[in-house]
Structures are given as structure tokens and as C-alpha cells.
BAFI-3210 file (N, C-alpha, C; in Angstrom, 3 decimals, decimal comma, padded with zeros to 6 digits):
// residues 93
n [1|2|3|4|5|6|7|8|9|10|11|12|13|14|15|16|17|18|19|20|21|22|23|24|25|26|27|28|29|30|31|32|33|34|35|36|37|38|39|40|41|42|43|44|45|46|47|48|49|50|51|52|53|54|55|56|57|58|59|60|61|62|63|64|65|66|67|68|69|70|71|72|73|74|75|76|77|78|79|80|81|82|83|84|85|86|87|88|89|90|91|92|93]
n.u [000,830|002,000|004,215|001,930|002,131|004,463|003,570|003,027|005,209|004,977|006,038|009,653|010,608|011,345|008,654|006,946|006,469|003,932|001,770|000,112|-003,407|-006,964|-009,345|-012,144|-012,016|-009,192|-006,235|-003,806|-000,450|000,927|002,128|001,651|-001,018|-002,677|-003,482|-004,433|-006,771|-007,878|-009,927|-009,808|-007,806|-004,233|-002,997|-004,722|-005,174|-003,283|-003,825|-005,355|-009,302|-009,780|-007,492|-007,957|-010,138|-009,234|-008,351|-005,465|-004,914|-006,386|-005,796|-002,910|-003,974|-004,835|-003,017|-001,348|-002,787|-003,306|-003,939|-005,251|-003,189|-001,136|002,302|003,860|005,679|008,824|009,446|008,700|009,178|008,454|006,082|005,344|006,266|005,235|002,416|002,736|003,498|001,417|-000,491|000,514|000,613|-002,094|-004,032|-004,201|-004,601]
n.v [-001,194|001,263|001,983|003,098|006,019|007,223|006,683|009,324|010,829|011,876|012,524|011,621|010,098|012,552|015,132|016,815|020,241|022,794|025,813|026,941|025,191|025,372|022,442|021,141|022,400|021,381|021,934|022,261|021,645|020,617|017,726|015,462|015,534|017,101|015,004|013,049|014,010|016,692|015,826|017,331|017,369|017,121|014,704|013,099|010,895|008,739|007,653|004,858|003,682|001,407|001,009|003,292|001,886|000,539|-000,848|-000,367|002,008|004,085|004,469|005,066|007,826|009,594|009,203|011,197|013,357|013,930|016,435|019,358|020,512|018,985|018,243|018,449|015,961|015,947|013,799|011,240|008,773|008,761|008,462|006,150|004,359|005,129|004,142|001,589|000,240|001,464|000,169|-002,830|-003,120|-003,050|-004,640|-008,196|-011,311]
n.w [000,000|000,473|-001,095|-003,187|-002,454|-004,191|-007,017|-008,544|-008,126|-006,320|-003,737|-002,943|-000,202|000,894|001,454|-000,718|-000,224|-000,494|-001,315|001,517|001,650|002,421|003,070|003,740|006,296|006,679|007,276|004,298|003,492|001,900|-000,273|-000,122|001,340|-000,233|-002,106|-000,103|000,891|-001,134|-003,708|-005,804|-006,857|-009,021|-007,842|-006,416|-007,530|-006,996|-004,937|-005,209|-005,647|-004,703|-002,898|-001,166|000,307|001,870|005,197|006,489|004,796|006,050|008,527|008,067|006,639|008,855|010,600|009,056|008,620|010,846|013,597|015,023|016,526|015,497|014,634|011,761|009,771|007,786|006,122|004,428|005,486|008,509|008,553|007,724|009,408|012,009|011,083|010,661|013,280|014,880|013,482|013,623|016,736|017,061|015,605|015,530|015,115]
ca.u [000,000|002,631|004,103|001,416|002,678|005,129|002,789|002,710|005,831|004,112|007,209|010,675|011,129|010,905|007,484|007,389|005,674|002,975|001,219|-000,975|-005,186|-007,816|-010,208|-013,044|-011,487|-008,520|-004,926|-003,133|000,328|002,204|001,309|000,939|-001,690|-003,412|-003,184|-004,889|-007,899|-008,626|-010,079|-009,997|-006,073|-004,073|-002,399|-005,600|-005,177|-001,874|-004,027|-006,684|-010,347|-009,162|-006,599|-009,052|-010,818|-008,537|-008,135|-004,228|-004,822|-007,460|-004,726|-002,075|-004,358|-005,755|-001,815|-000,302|-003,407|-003,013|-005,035|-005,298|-001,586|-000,105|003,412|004,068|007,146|009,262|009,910|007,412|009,404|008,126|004,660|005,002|006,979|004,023|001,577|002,979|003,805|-000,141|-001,526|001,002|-000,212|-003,404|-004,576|-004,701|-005,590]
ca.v [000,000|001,929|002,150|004,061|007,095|006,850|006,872|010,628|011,642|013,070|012,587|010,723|010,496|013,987|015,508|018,003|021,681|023,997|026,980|026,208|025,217|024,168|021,670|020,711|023,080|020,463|022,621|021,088|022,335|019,617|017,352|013,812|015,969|016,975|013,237|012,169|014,591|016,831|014,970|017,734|017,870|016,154|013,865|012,639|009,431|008,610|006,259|003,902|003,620|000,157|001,519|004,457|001,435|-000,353|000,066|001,077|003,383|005,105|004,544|006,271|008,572|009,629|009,580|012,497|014,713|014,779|017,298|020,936|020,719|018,325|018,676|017,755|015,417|016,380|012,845|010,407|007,160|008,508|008,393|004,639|003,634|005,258|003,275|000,545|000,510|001,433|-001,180|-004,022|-002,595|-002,665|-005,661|-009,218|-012,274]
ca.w [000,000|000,742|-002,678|-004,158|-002,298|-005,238|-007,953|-008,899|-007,886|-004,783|-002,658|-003,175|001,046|001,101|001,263|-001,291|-000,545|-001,214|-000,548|002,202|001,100|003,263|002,805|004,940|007,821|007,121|006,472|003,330|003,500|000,976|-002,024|000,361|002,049|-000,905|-002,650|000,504|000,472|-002,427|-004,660|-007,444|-007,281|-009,947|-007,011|-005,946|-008,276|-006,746|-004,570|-006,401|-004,743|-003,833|-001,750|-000,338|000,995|002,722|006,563|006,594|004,205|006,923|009,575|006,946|006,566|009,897|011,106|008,141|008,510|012,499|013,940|015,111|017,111|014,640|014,194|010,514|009,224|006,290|005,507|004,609|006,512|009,746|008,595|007,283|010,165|013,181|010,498|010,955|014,584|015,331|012,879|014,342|018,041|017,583|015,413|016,407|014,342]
c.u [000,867|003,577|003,039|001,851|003,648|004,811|003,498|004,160|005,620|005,269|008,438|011,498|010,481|009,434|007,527|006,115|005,118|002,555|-000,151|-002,711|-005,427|-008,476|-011,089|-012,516|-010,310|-007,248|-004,061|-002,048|001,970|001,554|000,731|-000,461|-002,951|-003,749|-004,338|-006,579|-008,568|-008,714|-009,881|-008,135|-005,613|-003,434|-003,517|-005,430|-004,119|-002,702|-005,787|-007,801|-010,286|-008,957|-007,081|-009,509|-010,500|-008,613|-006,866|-004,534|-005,286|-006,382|-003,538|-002,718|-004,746|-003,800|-001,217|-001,213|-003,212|-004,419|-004,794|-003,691|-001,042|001,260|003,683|005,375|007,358|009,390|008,941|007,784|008,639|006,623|004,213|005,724|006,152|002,790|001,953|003,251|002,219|-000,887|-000,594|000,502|-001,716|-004,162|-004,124|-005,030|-005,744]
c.v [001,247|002,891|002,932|005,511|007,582|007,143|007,974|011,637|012,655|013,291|011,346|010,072|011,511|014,560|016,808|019,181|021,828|025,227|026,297|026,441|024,536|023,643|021,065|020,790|021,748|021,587|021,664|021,438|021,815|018,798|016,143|014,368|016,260|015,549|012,564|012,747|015,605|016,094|015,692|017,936|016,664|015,124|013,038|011,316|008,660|007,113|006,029|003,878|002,407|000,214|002,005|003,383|000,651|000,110|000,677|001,927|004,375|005,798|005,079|007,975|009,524|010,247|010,801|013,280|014,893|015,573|018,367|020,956|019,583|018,527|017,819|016,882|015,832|015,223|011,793|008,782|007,205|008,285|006,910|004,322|003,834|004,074|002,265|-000,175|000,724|000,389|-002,162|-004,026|-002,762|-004,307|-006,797|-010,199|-013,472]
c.w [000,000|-000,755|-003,464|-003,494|-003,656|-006,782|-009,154|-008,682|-006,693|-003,605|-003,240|-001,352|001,524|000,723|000,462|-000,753|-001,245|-000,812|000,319|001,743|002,135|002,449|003,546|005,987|007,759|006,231|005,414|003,032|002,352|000,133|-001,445|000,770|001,230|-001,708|-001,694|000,716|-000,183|-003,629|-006,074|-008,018|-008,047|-009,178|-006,351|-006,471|-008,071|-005,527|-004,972|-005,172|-003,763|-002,937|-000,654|000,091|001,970|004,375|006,709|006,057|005,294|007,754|009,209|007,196|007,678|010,554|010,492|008,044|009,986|012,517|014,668|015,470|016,648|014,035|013,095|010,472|007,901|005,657|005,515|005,462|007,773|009,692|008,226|008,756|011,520|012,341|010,919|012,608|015,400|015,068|013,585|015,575|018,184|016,573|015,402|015,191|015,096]
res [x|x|x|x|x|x|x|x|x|x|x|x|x|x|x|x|x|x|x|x|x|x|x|x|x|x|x|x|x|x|x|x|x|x|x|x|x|x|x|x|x|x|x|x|x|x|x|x|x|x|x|x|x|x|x|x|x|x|x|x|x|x|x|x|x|x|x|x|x|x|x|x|x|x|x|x|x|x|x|x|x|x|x|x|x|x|x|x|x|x|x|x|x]
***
């Protein structure tokens, strides 16, 4: 799943910049950010509906938007590497 980050060129590691947009009162201050919820941006297709349905993705997702006192990362490892670290923590088979 992780791999489609990749896609679009949306990041190489490094999270690339923008000028900051909201979106449903949500600050979007980089391209993973947009990718993950404007849908009208050209990075939006960077992950497949598939994907969008998965549960990491949520748990991806849910971790790199944060919330009001979210301190961002510049580098996208730390955002696969808390993913992973929550989802191993938390589910069970």
C-alpha cells in the first residue's frame, strides 16, 4: 500500500511543498496531504479507490493529517513507520 505514495511523484522520502489550502477546515500544506484529500487535485489518483478502501490506508491517513496541534514530518518514513507501529499494536488475528 505503501508504494502508491510513489505513484505521482508526490514525494521521493521527502514531502514536497505547497502553498498552504484548506479543505473541509482540514490545512493542506504539501502534495501527500493533498493526494490524501482533495479529490480535485491532480495527485488525488496517486491512490486507487481500492486503496481508499482499505483500513491502513485510513490509519495512513488519519496519522499524516493529524489534527489541530499536529506537528508535521518532512519525511514520509516517519509516517510509514508510526503506520505501521499502530496497525502491528493494535490488530490481532
Amino acid at each position: 500500500m505503501f508504494l502508491k505514495c510513489f505513484n505521482f511523484n508526490i514525494n521521493v522520502g521527502y514531502i514536497l511543498k505547497d502553498f498552504e489550502q484548506k479543505a473541509d477546515d482540514i490545512l493542506i500544506p504539501d502534495k501527500l496531504k493533498e493526494a490524501l484529500v482533495m479529490e480535485e487535485s491532480e495527485y488525488y489518483p496517486a491512490f486507487s479507490d481500492e486503496c481508499r478502501n482499505e483500513f491502513l490506508f485510513h490509519v495512513f491517513k488519519r496519522i499524516v493529517l493529524g489534527g489541530s496541534l499536529c506537528q508535521w514530518e518532512d519525511y514520509v518514513t516517519e509516517y510509514f513507520r508510526m503506520t505501521k507501529l499502530f496497525y502491528k499494536g493494535n490488530i490481532t488475528i
